[in-house]
C-alpha distance (Angstrom), angle and dihedral (degrees) to the residues before:
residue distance angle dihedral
X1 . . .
X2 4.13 . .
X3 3.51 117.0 .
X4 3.85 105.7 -112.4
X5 4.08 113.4 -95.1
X6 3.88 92.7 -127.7
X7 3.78 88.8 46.8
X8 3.93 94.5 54.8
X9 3.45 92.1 42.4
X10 3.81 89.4 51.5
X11 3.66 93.1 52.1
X12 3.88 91.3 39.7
X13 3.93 88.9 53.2
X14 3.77 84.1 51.6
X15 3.43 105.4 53.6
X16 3.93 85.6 40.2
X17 3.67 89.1 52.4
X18 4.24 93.0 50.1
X19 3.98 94.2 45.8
X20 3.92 90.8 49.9
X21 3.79 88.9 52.8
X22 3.55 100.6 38.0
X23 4.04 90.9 61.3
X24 3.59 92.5 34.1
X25 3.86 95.3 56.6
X26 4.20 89.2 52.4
X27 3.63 95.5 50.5
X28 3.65 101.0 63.4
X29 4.03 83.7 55.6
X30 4.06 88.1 44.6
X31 3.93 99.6 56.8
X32 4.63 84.2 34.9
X33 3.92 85.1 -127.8
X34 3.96 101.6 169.0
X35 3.69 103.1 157.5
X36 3.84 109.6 131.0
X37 3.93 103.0 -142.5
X38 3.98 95.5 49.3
X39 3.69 92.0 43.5
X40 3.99 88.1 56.3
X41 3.72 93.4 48.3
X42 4.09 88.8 40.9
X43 4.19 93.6 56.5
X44 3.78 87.3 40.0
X45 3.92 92.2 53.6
X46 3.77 86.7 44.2
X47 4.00 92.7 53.4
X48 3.52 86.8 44.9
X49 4.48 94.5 49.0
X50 4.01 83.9 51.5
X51 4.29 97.5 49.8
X52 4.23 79.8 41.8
X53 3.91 99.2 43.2
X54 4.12 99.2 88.4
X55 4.28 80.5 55.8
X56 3.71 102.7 44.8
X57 3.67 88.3 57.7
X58 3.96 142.7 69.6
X59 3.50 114.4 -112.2
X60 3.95 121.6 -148.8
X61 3.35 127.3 -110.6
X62 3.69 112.0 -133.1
X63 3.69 115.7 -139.3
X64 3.79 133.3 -177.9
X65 4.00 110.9 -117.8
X66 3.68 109.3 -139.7
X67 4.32 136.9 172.5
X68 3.23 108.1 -101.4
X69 4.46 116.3 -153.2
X70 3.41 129.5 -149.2
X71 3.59 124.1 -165.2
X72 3.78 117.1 -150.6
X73 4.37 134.3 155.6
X74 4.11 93.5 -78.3
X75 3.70 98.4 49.0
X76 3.94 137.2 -85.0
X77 4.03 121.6 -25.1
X78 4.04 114.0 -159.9
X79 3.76 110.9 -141.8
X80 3.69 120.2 -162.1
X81 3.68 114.2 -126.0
X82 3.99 111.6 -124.4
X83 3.76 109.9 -99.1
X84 3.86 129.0 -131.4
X85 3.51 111.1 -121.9
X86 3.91 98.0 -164.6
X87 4.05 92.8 54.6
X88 3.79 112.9 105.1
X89 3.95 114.7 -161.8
X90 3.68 116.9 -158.3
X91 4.09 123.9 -161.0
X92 3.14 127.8 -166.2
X93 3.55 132.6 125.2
X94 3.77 106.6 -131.7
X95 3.86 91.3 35.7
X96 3.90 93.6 120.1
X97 3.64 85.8 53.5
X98 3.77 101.9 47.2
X99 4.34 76.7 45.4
X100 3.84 91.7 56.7
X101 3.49 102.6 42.8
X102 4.01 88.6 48.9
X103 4.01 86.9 43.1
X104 4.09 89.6 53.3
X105 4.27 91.8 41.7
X106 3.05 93.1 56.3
X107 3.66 106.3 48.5
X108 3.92 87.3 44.8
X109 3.99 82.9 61.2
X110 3.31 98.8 50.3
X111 3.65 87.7 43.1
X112 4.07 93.0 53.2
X113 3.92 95.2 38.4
X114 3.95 85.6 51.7
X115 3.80 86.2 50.7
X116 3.46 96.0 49.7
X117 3.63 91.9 42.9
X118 4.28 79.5 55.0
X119 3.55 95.5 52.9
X120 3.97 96.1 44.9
X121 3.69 96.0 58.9
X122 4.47 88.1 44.4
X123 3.96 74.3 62.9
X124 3.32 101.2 49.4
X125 3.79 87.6 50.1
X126 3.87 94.8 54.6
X127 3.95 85.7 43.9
X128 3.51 87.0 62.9
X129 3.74 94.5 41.6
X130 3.73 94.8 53.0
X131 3.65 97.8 42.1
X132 3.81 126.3 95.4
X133 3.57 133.4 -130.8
X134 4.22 123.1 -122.3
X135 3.82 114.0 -95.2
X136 3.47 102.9 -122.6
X137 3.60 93.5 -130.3
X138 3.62 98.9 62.4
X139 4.01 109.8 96.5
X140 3.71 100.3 -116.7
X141 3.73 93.4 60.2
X142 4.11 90.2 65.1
X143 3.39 83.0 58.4
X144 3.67 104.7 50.0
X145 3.71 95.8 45.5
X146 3.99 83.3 51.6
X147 4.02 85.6 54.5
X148 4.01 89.5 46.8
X149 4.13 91.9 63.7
X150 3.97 91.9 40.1
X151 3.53 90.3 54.1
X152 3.69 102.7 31.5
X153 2.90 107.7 -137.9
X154 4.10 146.0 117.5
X155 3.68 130.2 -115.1
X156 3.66 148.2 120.4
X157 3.96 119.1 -111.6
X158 3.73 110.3 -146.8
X159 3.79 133.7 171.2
X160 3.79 117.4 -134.5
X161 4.09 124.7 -176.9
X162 3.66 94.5 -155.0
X163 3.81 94.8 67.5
X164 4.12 135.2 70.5
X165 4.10 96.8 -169.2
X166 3.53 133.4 47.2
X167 3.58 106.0 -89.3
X168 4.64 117.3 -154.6
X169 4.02 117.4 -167.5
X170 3.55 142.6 142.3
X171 3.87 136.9 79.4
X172 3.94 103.3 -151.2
X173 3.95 98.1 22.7
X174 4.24 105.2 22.2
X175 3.56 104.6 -153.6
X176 4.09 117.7 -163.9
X177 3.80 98.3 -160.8
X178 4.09 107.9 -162.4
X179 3.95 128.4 -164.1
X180 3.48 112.2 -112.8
X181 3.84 93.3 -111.7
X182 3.70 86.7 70.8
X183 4.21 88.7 81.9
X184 4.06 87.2 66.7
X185 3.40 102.3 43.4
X186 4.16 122.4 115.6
X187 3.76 104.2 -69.2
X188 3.86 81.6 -127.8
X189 3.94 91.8 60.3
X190 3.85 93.9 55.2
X191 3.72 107.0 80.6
X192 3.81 101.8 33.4
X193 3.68 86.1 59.1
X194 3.87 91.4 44.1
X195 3.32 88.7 49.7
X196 4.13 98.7 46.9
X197 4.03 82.9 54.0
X198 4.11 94.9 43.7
X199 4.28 86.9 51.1
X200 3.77 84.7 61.7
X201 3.65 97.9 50.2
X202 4.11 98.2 44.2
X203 3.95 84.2 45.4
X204 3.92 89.4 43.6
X205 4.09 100.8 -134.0
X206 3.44 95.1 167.2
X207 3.38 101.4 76.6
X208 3.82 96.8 39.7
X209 3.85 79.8 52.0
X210 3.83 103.0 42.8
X211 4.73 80.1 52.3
X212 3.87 85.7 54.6
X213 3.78 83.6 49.4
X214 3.84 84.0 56.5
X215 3.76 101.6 44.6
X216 3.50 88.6 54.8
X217 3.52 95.3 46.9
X218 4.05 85.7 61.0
X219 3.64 97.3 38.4
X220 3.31 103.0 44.8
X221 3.65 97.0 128.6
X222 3.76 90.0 61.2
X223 3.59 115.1 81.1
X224 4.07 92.8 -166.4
X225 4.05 84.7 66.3
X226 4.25 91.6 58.8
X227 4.06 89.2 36.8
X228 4.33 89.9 51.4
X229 4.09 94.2 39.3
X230 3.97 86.4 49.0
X231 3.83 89.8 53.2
X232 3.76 91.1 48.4
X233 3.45 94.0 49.4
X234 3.54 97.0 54.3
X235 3.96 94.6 42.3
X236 3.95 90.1 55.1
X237 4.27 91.5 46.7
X238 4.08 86.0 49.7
X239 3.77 89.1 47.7
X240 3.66 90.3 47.1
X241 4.36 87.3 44.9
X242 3.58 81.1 56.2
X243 3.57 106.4 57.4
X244 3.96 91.1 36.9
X245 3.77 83.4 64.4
X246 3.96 93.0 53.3
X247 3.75 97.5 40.9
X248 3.76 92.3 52.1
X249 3.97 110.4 20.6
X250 3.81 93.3 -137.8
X251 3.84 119.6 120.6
X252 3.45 100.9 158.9
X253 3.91 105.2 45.9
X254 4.16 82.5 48.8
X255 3.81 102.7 57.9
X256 3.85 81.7 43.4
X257 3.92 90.2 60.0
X258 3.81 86.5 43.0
X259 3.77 90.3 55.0
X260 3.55 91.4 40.6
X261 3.96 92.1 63.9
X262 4.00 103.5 34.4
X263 3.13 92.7 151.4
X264 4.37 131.5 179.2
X265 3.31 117.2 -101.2
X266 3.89 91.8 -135.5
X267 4.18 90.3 67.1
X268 4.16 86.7 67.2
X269 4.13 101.5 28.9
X270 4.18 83.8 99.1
X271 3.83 94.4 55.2
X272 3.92 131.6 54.9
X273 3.33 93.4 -133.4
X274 4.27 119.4 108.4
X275 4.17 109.8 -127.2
X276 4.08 113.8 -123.6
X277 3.86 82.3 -106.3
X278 3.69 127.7 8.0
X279 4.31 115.4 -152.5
X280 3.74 94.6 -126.4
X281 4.27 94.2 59.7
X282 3.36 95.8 38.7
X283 3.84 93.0 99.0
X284 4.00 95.3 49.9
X285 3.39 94.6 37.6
X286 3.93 100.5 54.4
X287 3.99 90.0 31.6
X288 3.88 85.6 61.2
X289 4.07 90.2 49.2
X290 3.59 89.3 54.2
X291 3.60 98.9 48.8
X292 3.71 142.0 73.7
X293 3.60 109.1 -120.1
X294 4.25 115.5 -167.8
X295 3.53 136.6 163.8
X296 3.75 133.5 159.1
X297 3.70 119.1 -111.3
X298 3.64 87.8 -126.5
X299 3.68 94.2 46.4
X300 3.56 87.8 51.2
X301 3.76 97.8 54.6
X302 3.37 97.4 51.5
X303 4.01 98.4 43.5
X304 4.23 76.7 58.0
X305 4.14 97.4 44.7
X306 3.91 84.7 51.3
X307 4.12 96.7 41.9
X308 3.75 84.3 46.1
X309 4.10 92.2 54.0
X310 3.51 89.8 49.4
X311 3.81 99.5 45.6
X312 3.96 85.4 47.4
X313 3.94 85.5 45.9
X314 3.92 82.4 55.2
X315 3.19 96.2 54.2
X316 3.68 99.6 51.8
X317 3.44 93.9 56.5
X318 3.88 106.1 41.1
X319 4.24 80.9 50.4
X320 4.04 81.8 53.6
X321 3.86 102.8 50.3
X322 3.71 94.5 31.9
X323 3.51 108.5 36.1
X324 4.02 124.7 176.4
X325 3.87 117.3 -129.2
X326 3.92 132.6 -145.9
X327 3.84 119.3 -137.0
X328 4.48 99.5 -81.8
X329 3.84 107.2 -99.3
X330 4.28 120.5 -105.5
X331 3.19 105.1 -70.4
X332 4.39 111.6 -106.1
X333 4.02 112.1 -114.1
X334 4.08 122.7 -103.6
X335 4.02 83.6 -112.6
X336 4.05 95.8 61.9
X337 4.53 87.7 38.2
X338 3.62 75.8 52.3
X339 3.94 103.3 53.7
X340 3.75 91.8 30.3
X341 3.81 96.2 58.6
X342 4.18 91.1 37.9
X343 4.03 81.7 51.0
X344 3.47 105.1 38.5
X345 3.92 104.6 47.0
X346 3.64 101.0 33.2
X347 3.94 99.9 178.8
X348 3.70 108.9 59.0
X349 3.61 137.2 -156.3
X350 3.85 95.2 -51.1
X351 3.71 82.0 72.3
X352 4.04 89.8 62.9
X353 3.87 132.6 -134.1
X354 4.12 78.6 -82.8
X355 3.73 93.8 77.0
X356 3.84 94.6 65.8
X357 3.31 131.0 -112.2
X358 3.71 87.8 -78.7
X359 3.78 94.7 69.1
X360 3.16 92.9 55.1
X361 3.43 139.2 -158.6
X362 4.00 102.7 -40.4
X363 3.74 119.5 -154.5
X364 3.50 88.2 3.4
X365 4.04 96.3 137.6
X366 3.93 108.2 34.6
X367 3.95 115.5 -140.1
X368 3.49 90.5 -112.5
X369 3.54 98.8 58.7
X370 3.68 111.8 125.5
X371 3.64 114.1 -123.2
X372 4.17 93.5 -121.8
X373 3.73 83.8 56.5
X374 3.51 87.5 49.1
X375 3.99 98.8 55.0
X376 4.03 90.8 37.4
X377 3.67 86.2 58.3
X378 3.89 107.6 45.8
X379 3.66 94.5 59.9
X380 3.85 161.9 34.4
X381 3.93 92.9 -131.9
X382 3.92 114.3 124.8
X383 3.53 113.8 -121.8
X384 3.55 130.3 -128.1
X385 4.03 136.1 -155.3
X386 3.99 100.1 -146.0
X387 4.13 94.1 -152.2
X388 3.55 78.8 73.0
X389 3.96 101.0 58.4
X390 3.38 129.1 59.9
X391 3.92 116.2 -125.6
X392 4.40 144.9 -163.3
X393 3.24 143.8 -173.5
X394 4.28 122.6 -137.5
X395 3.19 104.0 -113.5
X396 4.15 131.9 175.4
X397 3.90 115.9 -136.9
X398 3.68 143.3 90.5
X399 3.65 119.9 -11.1
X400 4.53 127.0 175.5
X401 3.77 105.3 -179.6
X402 3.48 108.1 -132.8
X403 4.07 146.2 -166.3
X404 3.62 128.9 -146.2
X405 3.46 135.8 -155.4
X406 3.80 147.8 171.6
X407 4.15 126.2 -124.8
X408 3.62 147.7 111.7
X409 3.72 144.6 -97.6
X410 3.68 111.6 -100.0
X411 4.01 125.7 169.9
X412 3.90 118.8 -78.4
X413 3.49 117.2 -108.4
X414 3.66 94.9 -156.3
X415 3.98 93.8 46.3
X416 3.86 140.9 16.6
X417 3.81 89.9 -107.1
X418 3.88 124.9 79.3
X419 3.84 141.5 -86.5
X420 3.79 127.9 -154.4
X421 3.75 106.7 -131.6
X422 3.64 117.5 -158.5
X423 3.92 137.0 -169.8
X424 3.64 116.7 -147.9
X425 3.75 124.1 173.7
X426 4.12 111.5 -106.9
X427 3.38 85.1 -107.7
X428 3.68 102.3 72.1
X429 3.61 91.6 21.9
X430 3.92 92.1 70.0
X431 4.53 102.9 87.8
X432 4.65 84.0 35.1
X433 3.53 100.1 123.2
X434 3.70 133.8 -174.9
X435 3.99 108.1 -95.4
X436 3.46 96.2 30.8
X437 3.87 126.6 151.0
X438 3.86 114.9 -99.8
X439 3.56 138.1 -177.5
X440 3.91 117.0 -168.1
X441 3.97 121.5 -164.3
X442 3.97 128.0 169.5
X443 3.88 124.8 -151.5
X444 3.05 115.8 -74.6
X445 3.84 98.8 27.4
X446 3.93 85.8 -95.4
X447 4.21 84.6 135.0
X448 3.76 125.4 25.9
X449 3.90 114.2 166.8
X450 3.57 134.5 135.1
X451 3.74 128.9 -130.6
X452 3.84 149.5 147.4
X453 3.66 142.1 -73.9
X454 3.69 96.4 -110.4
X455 3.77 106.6 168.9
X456 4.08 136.5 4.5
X457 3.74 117.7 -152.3
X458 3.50 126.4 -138.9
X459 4.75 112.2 -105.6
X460 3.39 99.3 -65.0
X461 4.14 77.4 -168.1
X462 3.98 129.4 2.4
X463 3.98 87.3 -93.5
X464 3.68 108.1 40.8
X465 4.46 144.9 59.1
X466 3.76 131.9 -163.9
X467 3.55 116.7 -138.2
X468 3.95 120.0 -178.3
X469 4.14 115.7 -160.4
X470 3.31 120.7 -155.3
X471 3.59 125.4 -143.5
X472 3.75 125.9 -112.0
X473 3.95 85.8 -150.2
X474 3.89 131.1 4.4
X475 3.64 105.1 -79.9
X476 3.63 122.7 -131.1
X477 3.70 132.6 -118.2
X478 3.71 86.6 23.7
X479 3.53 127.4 151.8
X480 4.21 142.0 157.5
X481 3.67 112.9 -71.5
X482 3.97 95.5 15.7
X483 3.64 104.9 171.5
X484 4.44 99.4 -131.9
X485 3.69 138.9 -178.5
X486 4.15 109.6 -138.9
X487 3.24 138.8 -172.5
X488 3.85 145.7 -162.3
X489 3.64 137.0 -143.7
X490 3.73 104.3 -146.8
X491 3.77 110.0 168.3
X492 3.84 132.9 -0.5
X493 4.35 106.2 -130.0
X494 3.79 103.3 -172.2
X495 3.61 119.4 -153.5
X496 4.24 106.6 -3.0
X497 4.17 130.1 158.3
X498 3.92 97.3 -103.7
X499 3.89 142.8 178.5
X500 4.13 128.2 -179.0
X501 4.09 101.3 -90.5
X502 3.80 111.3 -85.6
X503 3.79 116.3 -149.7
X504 3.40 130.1 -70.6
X505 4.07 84.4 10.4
X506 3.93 113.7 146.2
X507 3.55 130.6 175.6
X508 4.13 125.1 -87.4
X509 4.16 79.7 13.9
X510 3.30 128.7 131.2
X511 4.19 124.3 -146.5
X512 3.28 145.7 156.9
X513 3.93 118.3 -104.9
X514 3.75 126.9 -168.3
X515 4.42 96.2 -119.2
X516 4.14 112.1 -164.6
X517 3.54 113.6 -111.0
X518 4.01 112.7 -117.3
X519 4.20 85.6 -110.2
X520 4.22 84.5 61.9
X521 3.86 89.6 -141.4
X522 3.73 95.9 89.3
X523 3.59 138.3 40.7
X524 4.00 126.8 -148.3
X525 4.03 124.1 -151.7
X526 4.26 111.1 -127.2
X527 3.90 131.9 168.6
X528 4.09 107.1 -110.2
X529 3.62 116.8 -168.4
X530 3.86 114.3 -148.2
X531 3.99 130.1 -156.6
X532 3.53 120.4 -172.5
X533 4.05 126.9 8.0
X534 3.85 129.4 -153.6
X535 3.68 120.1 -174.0
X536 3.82 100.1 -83.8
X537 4.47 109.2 13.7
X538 4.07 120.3 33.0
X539 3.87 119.9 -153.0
X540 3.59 108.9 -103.9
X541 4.26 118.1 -132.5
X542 3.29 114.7 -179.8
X543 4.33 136.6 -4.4
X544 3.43 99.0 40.0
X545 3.72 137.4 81.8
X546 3.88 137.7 -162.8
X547 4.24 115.1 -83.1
X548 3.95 86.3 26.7
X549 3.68 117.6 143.0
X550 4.07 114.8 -133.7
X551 4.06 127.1 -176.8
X552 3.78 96.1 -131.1
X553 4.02 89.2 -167.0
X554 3.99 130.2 98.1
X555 4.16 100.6 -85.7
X556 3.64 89.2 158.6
X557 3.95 83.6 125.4
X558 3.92 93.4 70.1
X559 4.02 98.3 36.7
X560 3.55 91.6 108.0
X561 4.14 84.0 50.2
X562 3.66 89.2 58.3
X563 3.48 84.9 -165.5
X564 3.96 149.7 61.1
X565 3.58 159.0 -153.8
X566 4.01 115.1 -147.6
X567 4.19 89.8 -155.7
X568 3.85 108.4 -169.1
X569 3.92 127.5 107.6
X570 3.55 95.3 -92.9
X571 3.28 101.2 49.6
X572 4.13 89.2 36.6
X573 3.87 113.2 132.6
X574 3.92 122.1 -105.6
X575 4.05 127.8 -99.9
C-alpha cells in the first residue's frame, strides 16, 4: 500500500525542518556572532524560513508510469513511459495504518497542548485575582512608580503569595505580579528588577511569547520548534539584560537580582508566562553581562551575506532529497495518447530507432487502424462496457431521509384491523419516532398503503427494534402473516446536493467514486465525502458538483487503475 501524500509530505517537511536547523544552529557559533539583537531577529527569521519552507519550494507532481503500445505493419512495439525522477513510492502493507494512528496522535497533541495552554492562562487570571496591590506607603512603592516614568511605560505592580519569580502579562492592562519576598529585598535590587519586568511590557513580550506558546502547541512533535523558541527566548531576555544595564548603570546589583531569583523551570511549565530568570540560561545570560561583546558593522554583514548563502544552499538541497508532492494530475484519455503520438512523431518505425527520437516512429499507426484498436493500444487503462454499470447524475432538490425494514402484518391489538410490524436493527431504529410517516408494500405489490409509526418496542435483542405502523385506512389484500416491505420517513432535508446511493456508500463516509470525464469516454477516480443517507440517494459534502456523472456500481476492481475506458460504440472514441 502507498504511503499517504499528506503523510510523506509531513515527514518530508520534518526532516526538512531538522536539517535546516541543525546547520543553522552551528553557524552562529562558526562566524562567533554574539550580539543579542541580531541573534533575536536571526532565530526569528529562522522560525519563520521553516513555517515558509513547503511555499518557497516546487512541489512534484506525482504521475502514474504506464507502458505505452504502438501498433505498426510488423506487429506491436512496447514503449516505456518516461519516469519521474522526483516521485517516491512507499510499500508497505500496514502503511495506512501506521498513517492513521500518526494522523489521530497528533491531533490529540495538539488538542492537549492547546488545553494546557487553556488552563495556564485560567491561572494566570486567578493569579491576578488573588494577588494584592502595593500600599503606597510602603518604601518600595516610591521607588517603583519612580522606575515606571524612567522606563515609560504602563503597568500595575502587584504582590502575589503563590509565586517565587517576578511574573509580566497582559496586553490591554500589563500586570507585573511580584512574590512577596520582593518587599525585603536590598533596596539596590528593587528597581533593576522593576525595570527588567517594565522593558517587557513597553516592548510587549507577552504576546510574542504567548504565539511561541502557540507554535509549539502545533508543532509539538518537532523538536527543532522547542530548540528555536528556546533560542529566541533567551536572545530577547539578553536584549532586555542589556538595556536594563544602560537605563540604570548598575551591573553588579543586577546579576545579584538575577541570582537572587534562579528559579526551576518546572515552577512556571503550567503557566504561559516567562520567569525573571529561568535556571537553564542563567550561564549565557550572565556570561554575556560580564563580557565585552564587539564586532564591526562590516564584519557583521558579511558573516550574515555568507550564513544567508549557506542557509539558502540548505534549502536547495533538503527541497532536492526530500521533495514534497502534489496529488498526480487526471489521467489524459487513450483518444488524445492516440492523436498526440500520431501528431507528434510523424514518421514511424519504418524510419528506424536511427532517425532520432525526433523522427519519430514512422508508419507506426496505419490509416486503417480502427479507432477501438487505437485506444486499446495506447494504454494500460482497463476498459469498461457501460451497459454493464449503473450510473447518476448530482443533482440538487428534495431529499426525506429514510429507513427501511422488513416484517409482516399481524392483527392490531388496539383494533380489529391490522398493523405492519417491522424489525429494524438498533442502528437504524435510533431517530424512529412515534407518529412518523410510513408507507407499507408487500412483494409483489399485492398491498400498497401508507400509515404511521404507531408504537416502538423496547430491544427485543442487543441488535434489533420492533416497530408496528398503523394504517391511515384498512389496507387491501391484507391478511395475518403478510410478508411486507416498510418504510420510514425520518427527517425532511430541504434543498441538499444529491445522487442515488452508490455501493458500499454510508453516511459521514468518505470514498472514492469513479466520476465521468466531461469527454464521456473515460472515467476518473476522486474522494467524495457524503453527509446524510436515506434508503435509496445520500447527501453529497464535498468532491462533487451538480450535472456530474458518477458510476454508482462496485468498481473496486479498477481502484488501483484510477482510471477507465467506457469501450462500447457509443461511447467509442473519434477518428
Amino acid at each position: 500500500m502507498n504511503m499517504p501524500l499528506w503523510f510523506s509530505n509531513l515527514l518530508f517537511w520534518s526532516v526538512q525542518v531538522a536539517f535546516l536547523v541543525l546547520v543553522a544552529g552551528f553557524l552562529p557559533r562558526l562566524f562567533q556572532i554574539r550580539q543579542p539583537r541580531v541573534l533575536l531577529a536571526y532565530w526569528r527569521a529562522l522560525l519563520l524560513v521553516t513555517l515558509l519552507l513547503p511555499f518557497v519550494q516546487p512541489w512534484h507532481q506525482v504521475t502514474n508510469t504506464a507502458t505505452v503500445l504502438v501498433l505498426s505493419d510488423s506487429g506491436v512495439i512496447r514503449l516505456p513511459a518516461a519516469p519521474t525522477p522526483a516521485v517516491t513510492h512507499w510499500h508497505s502493507p500496514n502503511m495506512q495504518l501506521v498513517a492513521e494512528g500518526v494522523a489521530i496522535t497528533l491531533v490529540a497533541g495538539i488538542a492537549l497542548r492547546f488545553a494546557l495552554l487553556v488552563l495556564g492562562l485560567l491561572r494566570l487570571r486567578r493569579l491576578r485575582q488573588t494577588s494584592a496591590p502595593i500600599a503606597a506607603s510602603h518604601p518600595s512603592a516610591a521607588a517603583l512608580n519612580q522606575m515606571l516614568v524612567r522606563v515609560r511605560a504602563l503597568a500595575e505592580f502587584r504582590l502575589s503569595s503563590r509565586i517565587d519569580s517576578p511574573v509580566t502579562f497582559g496586553v490591554a492592562k500589563p500586570v507585573i505580579l511580584l512574590p512577596d519576598a520582593f518587599l525585603s529585598l536590598d533596596e539596590r535590587l528593587q528597581p533593576a528588577i522593576a525595570c527588567h519586568e517594565l522593558l517587557h511590557v513597553r516592548r510587549r513580550d507577552w504576546t510574542h511569547h504567548l504565539s511561541e506558546e502557540i507554535l509549539r502547541a502545533i508543532f509539538w512533535f518537532h523538536p527543532a520548534f522547542a530548540w528555536l523558541i528556546s533560542r529566541v527566548r533567551l536572545a530577547r531576555e539578553q536584549v532586555v539584560d542589556l538595556e536594563v544595564i544602560q537605563l540604570t548603570n548598575a551591573r553588579k546589583p543586577y546579576l545579584e537580582a538575577l541570582l537572587a531569583f534562579t528559579t526551576p523551570r518546572a515552577r512556571f511549565t503550567a503557566i504561559p508566562a516567562p520567569p525573571f530568570l529561568a535556571e537553564r540560561q542563567l550561564v549565557e545570560r550572565i556570561s554575556l553581562m560580564l563580557k565585552e561583546v564587539h564586532m564591526s558593522r562590516r564584519k557583521l554583514i558579511a558573516s550574515l551575506a555568507v550564513i544567508s548563502c549557506f542557509l539558502a544552499l540548505v534549502v536547495g538541497l533538503s527541497a532536492r532529497s526530500f521533495p514534497l508532492k502534489r496529488a498526480p494530475l487526471q489521467s489524459v484519455s487513450g483518444d488524445g495518447i492516440a492523436r498526440g503520438i500520431s501528431g507528434g512523431i510523424p514518421r514511424g518505425v519504418s524510419g528506424g530507432v536511427a532517425g532520432g527520437t525526433n523522427r519519430g516512429v514512422a508508419g507506426a499507426l496505419g490509416a486503417d487502424a480502427t479507432d477501438s484498436a487505437r485506444t486499446a493500444a495506447f494504454s494500460d487503462v482497463p476498459d469498461v462496457d457501460p451497459s454493464t454499470i449503473w450510473t447518476d447524475t448530482v443533482k440538487k432538490g428534495p431529499m426525506v431521509r429514510q429507513v427501511r425494514a422488513l416484517g409482516k402484518l399481524v392483527h392490531s391489538k388496539d383494533s380489529a384491523g391490522f398493523v405492519a410490524q417491522l424489525t429494524f436493527p438498533s442502528f437504524l431504529s435510533a431517530d424512529v419516532k412515534l407518529g412518523q410517516s410510513a408507507s407499507v408494500a408487500s412483494r409483489g405489490d399485492a398491498m400498497d398503503a401508507s400509515g404511521r409509526v404507531s408504537r416502538i418496542d423496547a430491544s427485543t435483542s442487543a441488535n434489533t427494534r420492533t416497530v408496528d405502523i398503523a394504517f391511515d385506512t384498512a389496507p387491501k389484500g391484507a391478511s395475518a402473516g403478510l410478508e411486507v416491505d416498510g418504510t420510514i420517513d425520518i427527517e425532511n432535508l430541504g434543498v441538499v446536493l444529491q445522487i442515488h446511493r452508490p455501493i458500499h456508500a454510508t453516511a459521514n463516509a468518505e470514498i472514492p467514486i469513479f466520476k465521468i470525464d466531461p469527454n464521456g469516454r473515460d472515467a476518473t477516480l476522486v474522494n467524495v465525502k457524503f453527509d446524510r443517507a436515506s434508503v435509496n440517494s445520500i447527501e453529497i459534502a464535498a468532491g462533487l458538483k451538480e450535472g456530474d456523472s458518477v458510476i454508482l456500481s462496485d468498481m473496486s476492481q479498477f481502484e488501483k487503475a484510477g482510471h477507465i475506458h467506457l469501450t462500447d460504440k457509443t461511447h467509442a472514441p473519434e477518428r
